[in-house]
N, C-alpha and C positions, 0 to 999 in steps of 0.2 A: 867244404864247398864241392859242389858236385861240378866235374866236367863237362862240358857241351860237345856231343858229337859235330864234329866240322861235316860240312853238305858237302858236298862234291859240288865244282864247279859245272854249270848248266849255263848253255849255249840259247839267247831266246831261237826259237823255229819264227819270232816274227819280223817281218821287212820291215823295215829302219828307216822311218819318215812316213809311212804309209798312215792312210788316213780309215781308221778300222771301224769305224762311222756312216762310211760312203756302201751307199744301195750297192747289190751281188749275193750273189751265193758264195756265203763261205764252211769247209769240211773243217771240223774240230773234231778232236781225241783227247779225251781225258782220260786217263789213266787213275789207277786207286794207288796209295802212298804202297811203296814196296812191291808193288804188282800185285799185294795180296787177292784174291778171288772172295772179294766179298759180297757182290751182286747176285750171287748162284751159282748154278754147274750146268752143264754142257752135258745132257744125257742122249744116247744114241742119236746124237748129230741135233739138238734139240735143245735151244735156252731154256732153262727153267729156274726163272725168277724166285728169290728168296724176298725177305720181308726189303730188306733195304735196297734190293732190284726194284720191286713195286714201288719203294718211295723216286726213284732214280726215274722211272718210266712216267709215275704220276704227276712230277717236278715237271720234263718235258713238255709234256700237252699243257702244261698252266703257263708253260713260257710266253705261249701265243697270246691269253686270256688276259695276261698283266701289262702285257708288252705291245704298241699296238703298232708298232715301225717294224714286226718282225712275222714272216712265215716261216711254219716249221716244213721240212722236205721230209728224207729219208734221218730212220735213227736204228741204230743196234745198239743191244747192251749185251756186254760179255761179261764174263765171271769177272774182269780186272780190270775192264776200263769201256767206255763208251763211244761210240763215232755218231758225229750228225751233221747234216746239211739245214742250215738255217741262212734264211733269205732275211736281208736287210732292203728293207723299201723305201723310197725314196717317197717323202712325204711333199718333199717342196719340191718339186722337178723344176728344173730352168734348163731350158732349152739353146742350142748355143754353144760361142766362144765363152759366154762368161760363166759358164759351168767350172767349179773348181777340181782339179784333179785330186786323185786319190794321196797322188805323191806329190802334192803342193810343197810341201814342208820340206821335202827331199830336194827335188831341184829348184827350190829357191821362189815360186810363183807367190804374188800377193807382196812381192817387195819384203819378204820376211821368209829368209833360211830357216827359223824357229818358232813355236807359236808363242806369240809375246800376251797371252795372257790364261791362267787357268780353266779349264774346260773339265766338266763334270764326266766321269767316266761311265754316265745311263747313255742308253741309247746308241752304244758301239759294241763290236764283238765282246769285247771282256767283260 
């Protein structure tokens, strides 16, 4: 029987009740498993995209095309991992106190500390 390398414990970087759904600009970093440099090299101050950079930059621009609640901003790709700004748009705007907050779930708003029923994870940052 083969071993399972144990993970290392990992801290989420995301706020705890926040509602990752709700229209804004949010910055994401992905990173490549191990930090490996699989995207390309970095030649005299200069990204230069290998084949699975090209998929990684092509992926990007179709985000916008399949996704129709999201604008794409600023994005870089580096040999190990990638940064982008992607706007989340608010399709239903409701103007107002009855507007829900981001951190509903957090401090308790809606008479409901937790969401008390399943929600599909389309349509939010992850």
């Amino acid at each position: 029987m083969m071993k399972q390398k144990k993970l290392a414990n990992r801290r989420s970087m995301r706020l705890q009740g926040y509602d990752y759904s709700s229209p804004g600009y949010y910055f994401i970093t992905i990173c490549t498993q191990n930090m490996q440099r699989i995207f390309g090299d970095v030649i005299d101050g200069k990204m230069h995209l290998n084949d699975f950079g090209v998929v990684v930059r092509n992926e990007w621009f179709k985000t916008e095309a399949i996704r129709d609640n999201i604008n794409l901003d600023a994005f870089v790709i580096m040999p190990n991992h990638v940064h982008e700004i992607i706007e989340i748009i608010d399709k239903n705007p409701i103007v107002g106190a009855n507007r829900d907050s981001p951190l509903r779930n957090k401090i308790g708003i809606n008479n409901s500390f937790y969401k008390s029923k399943f929600e599909s994870p389309s349509n939010n940052i992850g």
